[in-house]
C-alpha positions as CSV (number, residue, x, y, z in Angstrom):
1,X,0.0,0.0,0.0
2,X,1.1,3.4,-1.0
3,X,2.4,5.7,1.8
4,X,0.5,9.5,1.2
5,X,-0.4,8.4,-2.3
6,X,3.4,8.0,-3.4
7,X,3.4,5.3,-6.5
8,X,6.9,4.4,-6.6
9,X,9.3,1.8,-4.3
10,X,11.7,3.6,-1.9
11,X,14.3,1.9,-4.3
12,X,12.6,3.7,-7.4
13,X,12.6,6.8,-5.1
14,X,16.4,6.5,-4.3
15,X,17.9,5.7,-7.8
16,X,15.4,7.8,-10.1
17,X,12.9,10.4,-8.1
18,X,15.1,12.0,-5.6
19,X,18.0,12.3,-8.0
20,X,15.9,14.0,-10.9
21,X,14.2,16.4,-8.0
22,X,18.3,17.3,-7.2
23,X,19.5,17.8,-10.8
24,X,16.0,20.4,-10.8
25,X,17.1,21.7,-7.5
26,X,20.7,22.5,-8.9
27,X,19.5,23.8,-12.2
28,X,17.2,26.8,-10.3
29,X,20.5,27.1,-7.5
30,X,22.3,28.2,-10.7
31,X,19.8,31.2,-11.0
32,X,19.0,32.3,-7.4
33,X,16.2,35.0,-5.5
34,X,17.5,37.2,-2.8
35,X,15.4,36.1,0.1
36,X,15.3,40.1,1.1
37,X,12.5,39.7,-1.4
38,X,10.8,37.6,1.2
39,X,11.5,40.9,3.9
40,X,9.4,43.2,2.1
41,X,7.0,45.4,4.6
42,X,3.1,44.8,2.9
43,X,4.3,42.1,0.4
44,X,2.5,39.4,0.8
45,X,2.0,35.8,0.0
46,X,0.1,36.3,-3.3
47,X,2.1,39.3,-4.4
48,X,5.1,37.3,-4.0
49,X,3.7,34.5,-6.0
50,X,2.9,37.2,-9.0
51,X,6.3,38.6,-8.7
52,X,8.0,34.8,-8.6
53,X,6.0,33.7,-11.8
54,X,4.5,31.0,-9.5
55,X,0.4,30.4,-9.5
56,X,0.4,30.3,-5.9
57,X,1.7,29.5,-2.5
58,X,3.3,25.6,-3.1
59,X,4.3,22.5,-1.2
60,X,8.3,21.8,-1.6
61,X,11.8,22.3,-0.7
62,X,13.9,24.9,-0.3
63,X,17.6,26.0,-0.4
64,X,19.6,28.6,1.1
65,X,22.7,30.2,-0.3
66,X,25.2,32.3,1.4
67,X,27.6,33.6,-1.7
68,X,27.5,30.5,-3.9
69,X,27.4,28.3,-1.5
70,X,24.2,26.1,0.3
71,X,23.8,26.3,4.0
72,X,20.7,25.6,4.5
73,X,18.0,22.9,3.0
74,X,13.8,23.2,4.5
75,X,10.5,22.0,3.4
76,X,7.1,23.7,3.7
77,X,3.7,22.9,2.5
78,X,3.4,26.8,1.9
79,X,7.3,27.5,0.6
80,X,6.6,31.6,0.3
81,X,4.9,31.7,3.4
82,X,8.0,29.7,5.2
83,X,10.4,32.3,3.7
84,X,8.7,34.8,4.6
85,X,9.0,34.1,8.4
86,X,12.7,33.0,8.3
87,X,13.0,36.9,7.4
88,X,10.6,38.5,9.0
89,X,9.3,36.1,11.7
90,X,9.2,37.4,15.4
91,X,10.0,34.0,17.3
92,X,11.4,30.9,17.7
93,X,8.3,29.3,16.8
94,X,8.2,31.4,13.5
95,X,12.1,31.7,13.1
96,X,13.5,28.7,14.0
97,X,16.3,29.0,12.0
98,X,17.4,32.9,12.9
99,X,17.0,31.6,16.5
100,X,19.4,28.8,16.3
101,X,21.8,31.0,14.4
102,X,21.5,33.6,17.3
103,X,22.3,30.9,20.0
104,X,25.2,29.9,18.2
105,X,26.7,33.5,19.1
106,X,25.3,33.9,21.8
107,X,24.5,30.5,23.9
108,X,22.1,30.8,26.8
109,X,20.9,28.3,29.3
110,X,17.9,29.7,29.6
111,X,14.4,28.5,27.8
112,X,13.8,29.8,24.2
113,X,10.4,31.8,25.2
114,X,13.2,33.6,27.8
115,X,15.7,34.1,25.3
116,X,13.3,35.7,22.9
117,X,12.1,38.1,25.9
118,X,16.0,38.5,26.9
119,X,16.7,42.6,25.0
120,X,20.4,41.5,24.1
121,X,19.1,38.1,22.6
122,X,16.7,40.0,20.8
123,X,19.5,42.0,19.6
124,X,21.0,38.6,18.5
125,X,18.2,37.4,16.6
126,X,17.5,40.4,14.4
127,X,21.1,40.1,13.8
128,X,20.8,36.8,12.6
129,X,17.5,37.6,10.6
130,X,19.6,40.4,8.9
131,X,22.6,37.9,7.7
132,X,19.4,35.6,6.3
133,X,18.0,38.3,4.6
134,X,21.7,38.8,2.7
135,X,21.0,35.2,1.6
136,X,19.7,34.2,-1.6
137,X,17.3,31.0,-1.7
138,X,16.3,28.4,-4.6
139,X,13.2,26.2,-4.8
140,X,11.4,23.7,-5.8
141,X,7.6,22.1,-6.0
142,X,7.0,18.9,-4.5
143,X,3.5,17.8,-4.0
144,X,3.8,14.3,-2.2
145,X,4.8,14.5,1.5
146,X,6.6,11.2,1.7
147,X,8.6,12.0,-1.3
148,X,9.1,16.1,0.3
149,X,10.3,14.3,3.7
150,X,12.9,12.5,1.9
151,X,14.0,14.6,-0.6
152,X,14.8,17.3,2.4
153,X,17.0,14.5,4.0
154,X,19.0,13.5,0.6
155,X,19.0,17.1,0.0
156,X,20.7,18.2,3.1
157,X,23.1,15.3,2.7
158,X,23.9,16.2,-0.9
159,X,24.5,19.4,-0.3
160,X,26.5,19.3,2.8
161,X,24.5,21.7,5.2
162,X,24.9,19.9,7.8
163,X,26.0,23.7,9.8
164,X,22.3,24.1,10.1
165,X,20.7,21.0,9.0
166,X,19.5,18.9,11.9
167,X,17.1,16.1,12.0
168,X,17.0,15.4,15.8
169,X,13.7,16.0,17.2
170,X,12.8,17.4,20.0
């Protein structure tokens, strides 16, 4: 029985489907957005798909790339609306990724919700969100979730983030 509606084998998935979905993945990398596009003040999710060329707000995966070079692989089931809050996102919750970039420089033994009320963490964070918006980010469409959930892992892997890449849970 198919898992989420995907038709093909996990060995069909390995040697053909998540290799094509890279080789797209590379191709768009090769012709990047600046995520500050993402940052714009009253820009919102259906502007942004206008702007992008894209029909709407789409399931898929994600890269982030700090002067040539990926740091970064997510998935979303709403890509532009993910983007969006890595750059403009006011917590943890929303910013996951600017938070953990702002522990890194400044660690803290203290629970996130207190290090997002903490002035000189906040300080931190917007920091962080500012190097993110520097960032330029490629993407990609991928309706089936158990095909998505893989393809961020291989992904990741392929493309060595593993600075920021984590798949512990928690």
């Amino acid at each position: 029985m198919a898992i989420d509606g995907c038709q093909h084998s996990f060995g069909e998935l390995a040697a053909n489907v998540l290799p094509k979905y890279m080789a797209e993945l590379r191709r768009r990398m090769a012709a990047p957005v600046a995520l500050l596009v993402f940052a714009t003040e009253g820009v919102g999710v259906s502007a942004l798909s206008s702007r992008l060329g894209v029909r709407r707000d789409f399931s898929g995966c994600y890269v982030l790339i700090d002067a040539g070079r990926p740091v970064y692989v997510g998935i979303s089931r709403s890509v532009l609306q993910r983007l969006r809050q890595h750059v403009r996102g006011r917590s943890h919750f929303d910013a996951s990724l600017a938070y953990r970039i702002a522990v890194s420089r400044q660690p803290h033994n203290q629970t996130r919700s207190a290090a997002m009320a903490d002035v000189a963490f906040q300080d931190g964070f917007r920091e962080a969100q500012s190097y993110l918006k520097g960032l330029q980010v490629a993407f990609l469409e991928i309706d089936n979730p158990l095909e998505l959930y893989l393809f961020e892992a291989f992904a990741a892997m392929e493309l060595d983030t593993c600075d920021w890449n984590t798949f512990e849970t928690h």
